[in-house]
ROLO-826299 format. One record per residue (C-alpha): x, y, z; residue in three letters; residue number from 1. Coordinates in pm, whole numbers. Example, Ala and Ser with C-alpha at 12.3 -4.5 7.8 and 13.67 -1.06 7.14 Angstrom:
// residues 2
REC:1230:-450:780:ALA:1
REC:1367:-106:714:SER:2
This chain:
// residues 427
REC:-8285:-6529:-5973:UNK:1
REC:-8309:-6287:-5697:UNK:2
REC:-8370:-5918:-5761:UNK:3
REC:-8027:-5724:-5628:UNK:4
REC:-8059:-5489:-5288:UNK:5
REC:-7853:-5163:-5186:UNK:6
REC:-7791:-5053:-4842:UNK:7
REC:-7713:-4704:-4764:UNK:8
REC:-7612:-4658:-4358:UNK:9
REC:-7610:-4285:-4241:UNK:10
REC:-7474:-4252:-3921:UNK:11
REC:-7478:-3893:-3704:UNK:12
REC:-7436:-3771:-3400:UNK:13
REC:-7797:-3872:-3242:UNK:14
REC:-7816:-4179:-3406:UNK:15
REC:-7845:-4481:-3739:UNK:16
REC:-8055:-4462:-4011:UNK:17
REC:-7995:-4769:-4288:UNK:18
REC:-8197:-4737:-4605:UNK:19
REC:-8222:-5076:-4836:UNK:20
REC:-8341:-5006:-5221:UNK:21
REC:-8381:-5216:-5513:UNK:22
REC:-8247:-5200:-5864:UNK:23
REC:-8511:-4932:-5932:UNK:24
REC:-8358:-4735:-5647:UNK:25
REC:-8728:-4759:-5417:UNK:26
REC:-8717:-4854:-5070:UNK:27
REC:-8723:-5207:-4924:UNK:28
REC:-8684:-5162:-4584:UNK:29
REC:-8544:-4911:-4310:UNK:30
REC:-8474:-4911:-3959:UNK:31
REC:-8271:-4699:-3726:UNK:32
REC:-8171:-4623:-3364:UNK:33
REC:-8077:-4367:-3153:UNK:34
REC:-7744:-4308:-2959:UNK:35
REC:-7687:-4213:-2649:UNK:36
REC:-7442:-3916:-2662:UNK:37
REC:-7106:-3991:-2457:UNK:38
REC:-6972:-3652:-2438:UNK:39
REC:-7098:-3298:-2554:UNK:40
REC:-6995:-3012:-2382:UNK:41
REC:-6892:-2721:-2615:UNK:42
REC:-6597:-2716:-2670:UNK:43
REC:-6583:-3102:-2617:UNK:44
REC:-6743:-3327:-2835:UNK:45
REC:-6661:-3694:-2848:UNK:46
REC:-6818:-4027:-2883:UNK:47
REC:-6738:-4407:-2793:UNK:48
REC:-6592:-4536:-3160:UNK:49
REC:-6724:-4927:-3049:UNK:50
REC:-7098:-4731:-2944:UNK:51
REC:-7098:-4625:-3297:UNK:52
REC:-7056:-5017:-3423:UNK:53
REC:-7261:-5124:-3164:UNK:54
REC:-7550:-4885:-3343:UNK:55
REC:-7507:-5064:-3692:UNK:56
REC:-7478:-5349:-3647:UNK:57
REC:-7786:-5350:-3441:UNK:58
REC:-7946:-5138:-3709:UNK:59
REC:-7830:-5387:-4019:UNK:60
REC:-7923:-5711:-3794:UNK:61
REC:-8326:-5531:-3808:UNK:62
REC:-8293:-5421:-4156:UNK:63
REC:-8133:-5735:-4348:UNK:64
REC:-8406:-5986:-4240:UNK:65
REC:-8605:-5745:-4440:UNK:66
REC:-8365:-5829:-4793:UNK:67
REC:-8440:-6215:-4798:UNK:68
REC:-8594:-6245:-5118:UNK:69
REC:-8288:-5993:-5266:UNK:70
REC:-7936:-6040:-5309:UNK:71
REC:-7734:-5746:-5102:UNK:72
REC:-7501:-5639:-5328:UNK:73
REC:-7324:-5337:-5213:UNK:74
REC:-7338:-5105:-4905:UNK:75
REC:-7229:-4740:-4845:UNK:76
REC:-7132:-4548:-4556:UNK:77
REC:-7209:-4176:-4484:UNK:78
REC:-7154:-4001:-4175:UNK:79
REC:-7032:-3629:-3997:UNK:80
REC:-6790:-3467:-4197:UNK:81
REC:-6465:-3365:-3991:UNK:82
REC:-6511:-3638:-3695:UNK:83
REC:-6254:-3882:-3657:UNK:84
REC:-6071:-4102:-3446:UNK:85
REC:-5682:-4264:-3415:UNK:86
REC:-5646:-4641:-3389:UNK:87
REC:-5339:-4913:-3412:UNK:88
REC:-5251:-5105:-3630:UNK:89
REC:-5500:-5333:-3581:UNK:90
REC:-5765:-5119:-3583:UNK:91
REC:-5838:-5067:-3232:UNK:92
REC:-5938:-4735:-3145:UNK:93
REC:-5658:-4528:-2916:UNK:94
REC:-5926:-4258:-2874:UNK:95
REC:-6270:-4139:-2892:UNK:96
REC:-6453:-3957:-3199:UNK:97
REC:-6390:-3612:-3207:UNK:98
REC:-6727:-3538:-3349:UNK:99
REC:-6739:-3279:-3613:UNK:100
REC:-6880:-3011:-3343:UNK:101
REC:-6509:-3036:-3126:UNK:102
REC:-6340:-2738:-3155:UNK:103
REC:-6074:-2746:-2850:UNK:104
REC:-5794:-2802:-3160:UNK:105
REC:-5790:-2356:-3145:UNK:106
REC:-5371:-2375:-3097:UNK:107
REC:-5366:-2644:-3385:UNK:108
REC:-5585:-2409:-3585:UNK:109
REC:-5369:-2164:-3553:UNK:110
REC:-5079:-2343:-3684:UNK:111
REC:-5249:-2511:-3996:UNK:112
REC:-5374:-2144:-4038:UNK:113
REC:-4954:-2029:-4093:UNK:114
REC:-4910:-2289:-4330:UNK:115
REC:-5253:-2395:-4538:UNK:116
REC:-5377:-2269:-4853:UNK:117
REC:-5645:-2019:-4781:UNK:118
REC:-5862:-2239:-5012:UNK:119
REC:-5815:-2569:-4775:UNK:120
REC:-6077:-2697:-4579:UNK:121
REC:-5872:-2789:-4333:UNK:122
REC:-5889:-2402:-4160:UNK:123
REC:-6083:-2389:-3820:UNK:124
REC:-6040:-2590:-3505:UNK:125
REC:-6303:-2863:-3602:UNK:126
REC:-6138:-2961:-3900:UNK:127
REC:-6018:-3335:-3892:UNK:128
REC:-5661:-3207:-3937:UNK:129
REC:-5699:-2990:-3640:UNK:130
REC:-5831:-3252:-3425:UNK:131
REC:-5560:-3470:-3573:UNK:132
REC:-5295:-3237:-3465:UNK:133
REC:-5445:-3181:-3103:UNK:134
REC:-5481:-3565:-3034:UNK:135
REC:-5119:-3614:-3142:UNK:136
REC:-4985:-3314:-2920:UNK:137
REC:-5189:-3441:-2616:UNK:138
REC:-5143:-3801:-2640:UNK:139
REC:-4889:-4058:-2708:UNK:140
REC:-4907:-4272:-3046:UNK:141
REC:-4736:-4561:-3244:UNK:142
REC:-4580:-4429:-3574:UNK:143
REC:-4797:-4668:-3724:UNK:144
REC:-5145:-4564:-3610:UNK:145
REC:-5390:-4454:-3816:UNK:146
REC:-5617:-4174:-3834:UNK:147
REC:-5987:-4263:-3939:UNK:148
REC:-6329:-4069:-4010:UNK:149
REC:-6628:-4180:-3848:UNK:150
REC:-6736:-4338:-4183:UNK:151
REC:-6368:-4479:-4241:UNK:152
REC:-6425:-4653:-3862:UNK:153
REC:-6762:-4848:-3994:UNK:154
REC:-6670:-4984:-4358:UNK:155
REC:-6354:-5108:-4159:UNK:156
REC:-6569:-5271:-3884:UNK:157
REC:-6779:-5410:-4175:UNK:158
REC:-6455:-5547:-4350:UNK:159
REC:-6302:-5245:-4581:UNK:160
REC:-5920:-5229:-4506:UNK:161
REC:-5772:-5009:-4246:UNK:162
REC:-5686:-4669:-4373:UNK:163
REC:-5882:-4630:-4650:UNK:164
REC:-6144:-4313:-4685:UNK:165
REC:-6301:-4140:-4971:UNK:166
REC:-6262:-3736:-5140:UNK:167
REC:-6543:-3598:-4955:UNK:168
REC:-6458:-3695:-4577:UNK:169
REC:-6091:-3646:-4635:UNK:170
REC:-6176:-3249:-4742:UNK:171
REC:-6167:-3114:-4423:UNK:172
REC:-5887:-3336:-4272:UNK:173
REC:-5667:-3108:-4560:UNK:174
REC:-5681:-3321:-4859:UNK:175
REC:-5659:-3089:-5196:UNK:176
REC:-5934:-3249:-5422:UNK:177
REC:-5782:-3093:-5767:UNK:178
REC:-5477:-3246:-5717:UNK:179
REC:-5679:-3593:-5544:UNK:180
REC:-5323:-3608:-5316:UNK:181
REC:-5240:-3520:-4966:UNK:182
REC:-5060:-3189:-5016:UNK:183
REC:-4671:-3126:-4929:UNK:184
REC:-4785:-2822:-4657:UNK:185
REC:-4947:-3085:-4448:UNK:186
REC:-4639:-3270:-4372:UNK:187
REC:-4551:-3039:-4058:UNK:188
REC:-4919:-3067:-3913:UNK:189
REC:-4963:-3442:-3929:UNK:190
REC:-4732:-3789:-4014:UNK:191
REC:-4797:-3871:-4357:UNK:192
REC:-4822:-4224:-4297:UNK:193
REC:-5123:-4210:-4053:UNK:194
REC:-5302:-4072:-4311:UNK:195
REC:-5553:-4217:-4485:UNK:196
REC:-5579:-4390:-4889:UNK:197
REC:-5831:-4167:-5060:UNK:198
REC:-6043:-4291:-5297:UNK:199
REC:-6352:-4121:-5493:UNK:200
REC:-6731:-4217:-5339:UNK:201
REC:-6862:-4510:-5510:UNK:202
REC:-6539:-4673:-5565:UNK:203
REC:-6479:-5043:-5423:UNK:204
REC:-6246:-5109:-5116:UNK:205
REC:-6394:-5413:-4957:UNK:206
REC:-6661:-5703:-4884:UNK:207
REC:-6843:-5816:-4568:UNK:208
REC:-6651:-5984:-4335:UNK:209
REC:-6701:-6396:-4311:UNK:210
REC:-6822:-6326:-3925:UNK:211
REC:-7132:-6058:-4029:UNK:212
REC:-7226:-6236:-4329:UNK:213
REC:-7247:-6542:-4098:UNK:214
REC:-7433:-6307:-3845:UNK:215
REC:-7634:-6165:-4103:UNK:216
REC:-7754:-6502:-4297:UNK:217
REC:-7603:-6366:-4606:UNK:218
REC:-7514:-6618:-4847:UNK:219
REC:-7279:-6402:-5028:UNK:220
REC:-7069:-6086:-4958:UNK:221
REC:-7160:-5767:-5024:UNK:222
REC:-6918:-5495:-5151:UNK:223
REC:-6788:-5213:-4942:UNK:224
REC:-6786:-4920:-5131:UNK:225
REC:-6637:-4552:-5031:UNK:226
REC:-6927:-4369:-4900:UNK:227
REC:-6959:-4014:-4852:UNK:228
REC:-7058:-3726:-4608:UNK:229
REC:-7391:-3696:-4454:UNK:230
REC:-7469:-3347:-4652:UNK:231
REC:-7377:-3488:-4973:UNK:232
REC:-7558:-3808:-4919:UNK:233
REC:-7865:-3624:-4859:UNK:234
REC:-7804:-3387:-5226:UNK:235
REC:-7771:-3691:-5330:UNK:236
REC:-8080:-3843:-5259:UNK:237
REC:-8247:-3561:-5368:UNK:238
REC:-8189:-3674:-5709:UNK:239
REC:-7981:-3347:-5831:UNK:240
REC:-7698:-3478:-6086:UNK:241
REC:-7722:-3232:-6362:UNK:242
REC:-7466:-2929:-6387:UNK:243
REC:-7720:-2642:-6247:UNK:244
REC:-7916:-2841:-6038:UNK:245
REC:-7902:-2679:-5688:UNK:246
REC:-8005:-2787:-5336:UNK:247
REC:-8140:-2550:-5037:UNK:248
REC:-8090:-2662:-4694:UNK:249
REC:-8318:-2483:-4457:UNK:250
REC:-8187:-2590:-4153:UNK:251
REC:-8095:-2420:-3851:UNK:252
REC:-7863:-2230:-4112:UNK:253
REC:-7931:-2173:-4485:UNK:254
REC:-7686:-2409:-4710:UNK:255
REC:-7712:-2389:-5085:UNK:256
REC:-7489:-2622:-5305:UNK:257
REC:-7502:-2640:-5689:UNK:258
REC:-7389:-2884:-5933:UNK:259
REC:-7075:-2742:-6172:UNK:260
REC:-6852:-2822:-6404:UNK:261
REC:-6582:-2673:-6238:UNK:262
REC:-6439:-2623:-5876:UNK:263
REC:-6470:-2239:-5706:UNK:264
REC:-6254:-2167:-5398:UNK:265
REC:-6306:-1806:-5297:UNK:266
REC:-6268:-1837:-4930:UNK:267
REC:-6273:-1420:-4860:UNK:268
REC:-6651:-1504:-4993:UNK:269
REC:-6753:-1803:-4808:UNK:270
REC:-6735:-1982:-5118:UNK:271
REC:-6611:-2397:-5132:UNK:272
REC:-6601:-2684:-5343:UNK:273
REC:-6673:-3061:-5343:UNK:274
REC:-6570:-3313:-5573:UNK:275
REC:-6875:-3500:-5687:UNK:276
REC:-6729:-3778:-5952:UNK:277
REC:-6651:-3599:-6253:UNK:278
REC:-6815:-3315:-6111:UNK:279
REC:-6830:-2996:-5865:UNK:280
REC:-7030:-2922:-5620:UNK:281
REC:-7043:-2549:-5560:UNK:282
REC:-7179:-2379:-5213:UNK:283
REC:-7180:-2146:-4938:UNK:284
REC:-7391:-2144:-4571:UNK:285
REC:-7524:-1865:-4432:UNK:286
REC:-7573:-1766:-4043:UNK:287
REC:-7941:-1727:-4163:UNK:288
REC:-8209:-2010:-4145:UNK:289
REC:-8454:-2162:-3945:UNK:290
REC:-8236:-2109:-3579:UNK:291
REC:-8351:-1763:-3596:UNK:292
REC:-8747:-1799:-3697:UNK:293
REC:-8681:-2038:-3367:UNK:294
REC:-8559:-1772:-3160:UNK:295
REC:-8864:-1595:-3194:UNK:296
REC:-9119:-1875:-3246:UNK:297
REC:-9200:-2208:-3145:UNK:298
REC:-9300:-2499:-3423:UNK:299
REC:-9675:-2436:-3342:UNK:300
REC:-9627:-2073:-3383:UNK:301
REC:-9460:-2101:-3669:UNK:302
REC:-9699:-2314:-3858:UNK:303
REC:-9956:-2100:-3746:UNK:304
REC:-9848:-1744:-3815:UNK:305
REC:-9747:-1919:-4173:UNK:306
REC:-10064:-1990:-4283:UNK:307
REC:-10185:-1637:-4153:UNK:308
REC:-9897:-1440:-4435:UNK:309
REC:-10090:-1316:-4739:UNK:310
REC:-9847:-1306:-5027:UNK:311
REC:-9957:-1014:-5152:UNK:312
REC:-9881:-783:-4866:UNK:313
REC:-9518:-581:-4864:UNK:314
REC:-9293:-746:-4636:UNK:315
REC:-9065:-579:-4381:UNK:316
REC:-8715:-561:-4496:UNK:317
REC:-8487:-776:-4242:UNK:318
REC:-8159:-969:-4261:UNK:319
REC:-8253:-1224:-3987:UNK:320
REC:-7947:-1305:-3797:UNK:321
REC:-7925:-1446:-3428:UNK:322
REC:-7561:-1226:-3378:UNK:323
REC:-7379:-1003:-3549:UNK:324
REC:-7192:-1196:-3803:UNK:325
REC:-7248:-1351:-4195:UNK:326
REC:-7035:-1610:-4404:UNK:327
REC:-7205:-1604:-4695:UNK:328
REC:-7290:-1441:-4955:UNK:329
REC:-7170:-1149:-4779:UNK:330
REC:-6840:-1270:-4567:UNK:331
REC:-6878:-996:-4269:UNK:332
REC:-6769:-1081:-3900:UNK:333
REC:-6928:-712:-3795:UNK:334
REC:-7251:-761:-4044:UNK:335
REC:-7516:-638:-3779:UNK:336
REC:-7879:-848:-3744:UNK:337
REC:-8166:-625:-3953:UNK:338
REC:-8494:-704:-3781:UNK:339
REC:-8603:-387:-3679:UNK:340
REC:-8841:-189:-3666:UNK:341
REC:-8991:-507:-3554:UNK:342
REC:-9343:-501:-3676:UNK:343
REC:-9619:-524:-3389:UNK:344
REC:-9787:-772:-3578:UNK:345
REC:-9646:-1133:-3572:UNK:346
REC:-9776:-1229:-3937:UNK:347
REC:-9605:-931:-4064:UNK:348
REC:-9275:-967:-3834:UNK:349
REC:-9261:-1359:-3926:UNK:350
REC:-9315:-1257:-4301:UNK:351
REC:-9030:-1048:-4332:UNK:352
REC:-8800:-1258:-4209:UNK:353
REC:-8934:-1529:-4443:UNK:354
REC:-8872:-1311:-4720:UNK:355
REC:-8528:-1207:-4579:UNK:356
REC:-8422:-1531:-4578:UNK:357
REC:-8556:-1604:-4916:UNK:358
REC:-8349:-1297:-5054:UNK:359
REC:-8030:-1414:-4882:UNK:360
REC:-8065:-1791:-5062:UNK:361
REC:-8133:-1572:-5424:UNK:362
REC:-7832:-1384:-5321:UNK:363
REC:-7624:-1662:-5225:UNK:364
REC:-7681:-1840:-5578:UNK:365
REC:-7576:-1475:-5755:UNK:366
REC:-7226:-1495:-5571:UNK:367
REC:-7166:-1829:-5693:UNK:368
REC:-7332:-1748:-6058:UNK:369
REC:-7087:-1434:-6023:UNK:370
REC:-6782:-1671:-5893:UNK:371
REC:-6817:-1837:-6230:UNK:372
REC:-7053:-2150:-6143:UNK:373
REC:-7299:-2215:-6407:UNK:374
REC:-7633:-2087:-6423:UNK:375
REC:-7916:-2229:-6204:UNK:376
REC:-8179:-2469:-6377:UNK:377
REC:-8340:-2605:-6071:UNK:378
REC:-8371:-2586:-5672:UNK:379
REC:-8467:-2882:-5446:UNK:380
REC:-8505:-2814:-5105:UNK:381
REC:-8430:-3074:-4800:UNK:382
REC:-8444:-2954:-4396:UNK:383
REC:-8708:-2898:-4145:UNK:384
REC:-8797:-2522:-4353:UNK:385
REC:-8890:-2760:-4665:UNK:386
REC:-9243:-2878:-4531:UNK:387
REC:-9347:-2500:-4502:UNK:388
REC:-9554:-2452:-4784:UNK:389
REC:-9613:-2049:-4727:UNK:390
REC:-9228:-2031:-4737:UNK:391
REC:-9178:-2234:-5034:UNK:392
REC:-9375:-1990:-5199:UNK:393
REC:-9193:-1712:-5111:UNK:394
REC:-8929:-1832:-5171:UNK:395
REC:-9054:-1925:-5566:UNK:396
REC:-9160:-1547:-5544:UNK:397
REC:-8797:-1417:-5546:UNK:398
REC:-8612:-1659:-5731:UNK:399
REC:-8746:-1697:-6064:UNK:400
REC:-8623:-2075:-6146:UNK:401
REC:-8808:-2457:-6134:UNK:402
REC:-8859:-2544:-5785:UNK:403
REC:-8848:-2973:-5771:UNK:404
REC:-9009:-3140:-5491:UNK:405
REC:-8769:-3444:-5398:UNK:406
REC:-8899:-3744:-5351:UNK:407
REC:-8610:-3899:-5122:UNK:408
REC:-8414:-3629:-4866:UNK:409
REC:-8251:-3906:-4623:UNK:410
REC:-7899:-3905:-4608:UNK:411
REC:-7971:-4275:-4554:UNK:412
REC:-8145:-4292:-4927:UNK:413
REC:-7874:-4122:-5040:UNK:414
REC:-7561:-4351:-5006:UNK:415
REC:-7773:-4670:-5047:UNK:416
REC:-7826:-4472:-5437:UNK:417
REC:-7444:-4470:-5424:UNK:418
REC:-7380:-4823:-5346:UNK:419
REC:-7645:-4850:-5653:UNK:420
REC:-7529:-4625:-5883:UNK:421
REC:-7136:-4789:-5849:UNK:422
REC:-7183:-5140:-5954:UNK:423
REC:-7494:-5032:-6200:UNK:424
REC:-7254:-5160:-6465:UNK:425
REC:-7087:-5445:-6294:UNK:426
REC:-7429:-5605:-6232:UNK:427
C-alpha cells in the first residue's frame, strides 16, 4: 500500500512554490517558477488571473512525477492576502487580480471607513472589499458574478466550487471572524450574493478535476481543502501551535504574531486578530525591520559589519524608521525616526539599530501581553533578518524567553502541513 503525499502550493506575487510531504510531514519533492509581473505601478497593481494557473499547473506537472510511489491525498492553497478578482458565473475571470499592493480603491476606502467597525480588516484602500467596491463602481457586472481571492481562483481551477474561500483570506475583504458571517454593515459596500462561502482552513470543498488527474497520471483524486494566507502558511510551517508560541518576521518590516486563546482587536494600537481553528492568532507590524538596515547598507555590508558588533559594547539608542510614522506598538502617524547622533563608526551605528529593532519586537509582545494575550513561551523567527546570527543574539539579549530555530519557514511547507493535518483522522 502506498505511503499518502500532501501538497502545499504557495503562490505570490513573483512567483509558485509547491511543497509535497509525507505522512511524517518531511519533504518529497518541490519545484517552483517565477512570474512575470503584468502590471505594477504604485498605485496599480494587477495580474493576469489565467498567468497565475498557467504557473501551477506548470509547477504541479514538475512536482507530481516526483509522488509516484505515494498516494496524493489532499492539496492546499495559500496565496496574498487582500488580492482578488471578479468572474461569471462560470468562472471566467471579468478582470485582473488586484494584487494585495493596489491601493487606487482611496474613494471606496473612504466609504467602508463611514460605515465599518473600527475593528474590521476591511479599512484601507487595499483591502479586498475596497478593491471590490472600486471594480464594481468602474466596471459593469452580472448580478451573478462572483468575487474571488487569488487562492479562491486556484482551488477553483483545480476543481473546488465557485465561490467558496476560507476565514483567513476573507478577513480583509470585511468578513467578522467572531461571528464566522458576512456582517449586515457590508451590505451597502458590496452585493451580498457575489460574496464568497467561508469556510475555516483545513476544511474540505473539493477534489481534482477528471481533466488534471488525467493530466497529472493520478489514479485517484485528491481533496481540495480551504487553504490559507501566505503569512499564516509560513507561522504555520514554523511549527508554532501552542497558545504562547510567537513568530517574528524580520522582513522589510518587523511582524510579530502569537498564538491565543482569545481574539484582541485594538485598532487605535495596531493590534489584530486571526482565527487559527479553535484558536487566535494575535499581532501587530511595525514600520521597523530590515528596509531600513537596507537603506543604509547593502547585504555584504551588512553581513560584514555584523560579525564586527561585540555584544558587550553599549549600543546607541535609535528607533530605526525610514519616515516619520509607527503602527505598532506605538500607533503614531508623527512618531519621528531616532537614529541620531549617528555614530561615526559603522559597527556601532549598525549595532544600535540592531538593538533598536530588537527593543521594538520586546515592546511589541508587551502591548499584546498588556492587550490581554497570554504570556510568551517561545519565539521562532522566519524572514531574510533570521539567518543573522549576531542579531539573533541580540535579540535573545533583550527578550528573556526560548528562542526555537524552525526547521520549515516556506509558506509552501506550510499549507502542504495543512492539507496534512485535515484528513490526519480521515486517513
Amino acid at each position: 500500500m502506498a505511503d499518502n503525499a500532501y501538497i502545499g502550493i504557495d503562490l505570490g506575487t513573483s512567483g509558485c512554490r509547491a511543497i509535497a510531504i509525507d505522512q511524517q510531514q518531511n519533504i518529497i519533492a518541490r519545484s517552483q517558477c517565477a512570474l512575470t509581473l503584468s502590471h505594477d505601478n504604485s498605485p496599480i497593481s494587477e495580474q493576469d488571473p489565467d498567468a497565475h494557473w498557467q504557473i501551477v499547473k506548470h509547477v504541479l506537472s514538475e512536482l507530481i512525477p516526483h509522488c509516484q510511489h505515494y498516494e496524493v491525498k489532499a492539496i492546499a492553497v495559500d496565496a496574498t492576502s487582500g488580492s482578488i478578482l471578479i468572474t461569471n458565473k462560470q468562472g471566467q475571470p471579468l478582470t485582473p487580480i488586484l494584487m494585495y499592493n493596489d491601493a487606487r480603491a482611496v474613494e471606496q476606502s473612504q466609504h467602508i471607513a463611514d460605515v465599518a467597525p473600527a475593528e474590521s480588516a476591511a479599512h484601507g484602500a487595499s483591502s479586498g472589499l475596497a478593491k471590490l467596491a472600486y471594480l464594481q463602481q468602474n466596471h459593469s457586472f452580472p448580478s451573478h458574478g462572483h468575487l474571488l481571492h487569488q487562492a479562491d481562483w486556484i482551488n477553483f481551477k483545480l476543481g473546488a466550487p465557485l465561490g467558496v474561500s476560507d476565514e483567513n483570506n476573507a478577513l480583509k475583504t470585511g468578513y467578522d471572524p467572531i461571528t464566522r458571517q458576512w456582517p449586515e454593515w457590508i451590505n451597502s459596500i458590496a452585493v451580498r450574493s457575489q460574496l464568497p462561502d467561508v469556510v475555516s482552513p483545513g476544511h474540505l470543498i473539493g477534489t481534482l478535476s477528471d481533466e488534471l488527474c488525467t493530466q497529472f497520471n493520478l489514479t485517484s483524486a485528491p481533496n481540495i481543502v480551504a487553504g490559507t494566507t501566505d503569512s499564516i502558511a509560513a507561522l504555520l510551517a514554523t511549527g508554532a501551535n501552542h497558545i504562547g508560541d510567537a513568530v517574528t518576521s524580520l522582513g522589510s518590516t518587523l511582524v510579530v504574531k502569537l498564538i491565543s486563546d482569545m481574539p484582541i482587536f485594538l485598532p487605535e494600537n495596531g493590534v489584530y486578530s486571526h482565527r487559527l481553528g479553535d484558536q487566535w492568532l494575535v499581532g501587530g507590524a511595525s514600520n521597523t525591520g530590515g528596509a531600513v538596515l537596507k537603506h543604509f547598507f547593502n547585504s555584504g555590508e551588512l553581513q560584514r559589519l555584523s560579525q564586527l558588533i561585540s555584544l558587550e559594547n553599549k549600543a546607541p539608542d535609535y528607533y530605526p524608521l525610514l519616515s516619520k510614522g509607527e503602527r505598532f506598538p506605538i500607533n503614531n502617524p508623527e512618531l519621528e525616526p531616532r537614529l541620531s547622533p549617528r555614530s561615526t563608526n559603522d559597527v556601532e551605528f549598525l549595532h544600535g539599530m540592531l538593538k533598536g529593532i530588537a527593543s521594538i519586537e520586546r515592546q511589541a509582545y508587551q502591548r499584546l501581553e498588556q492587550a490581554g494575550a497570554p504570556a510568551i513561551s517561545s519565539i521562532r523567527t522566519v524572514g531574510g533578518g533570521a539567518v543573522n546570527k549576531v542579531w539573533q543574539a541580540i535579540r535573545q539579549q533583550t527578550i528573556p524567553v526560548s528562542f526555537i530555530t524552525p526547521k520549515h519557514t516556506e509558506a509552501a511547507y506550510g499549507a502542504a502541513c495543512l492539507a496534512s493535518n485535515s484528513l490526519k483522522d480521515k486517513v
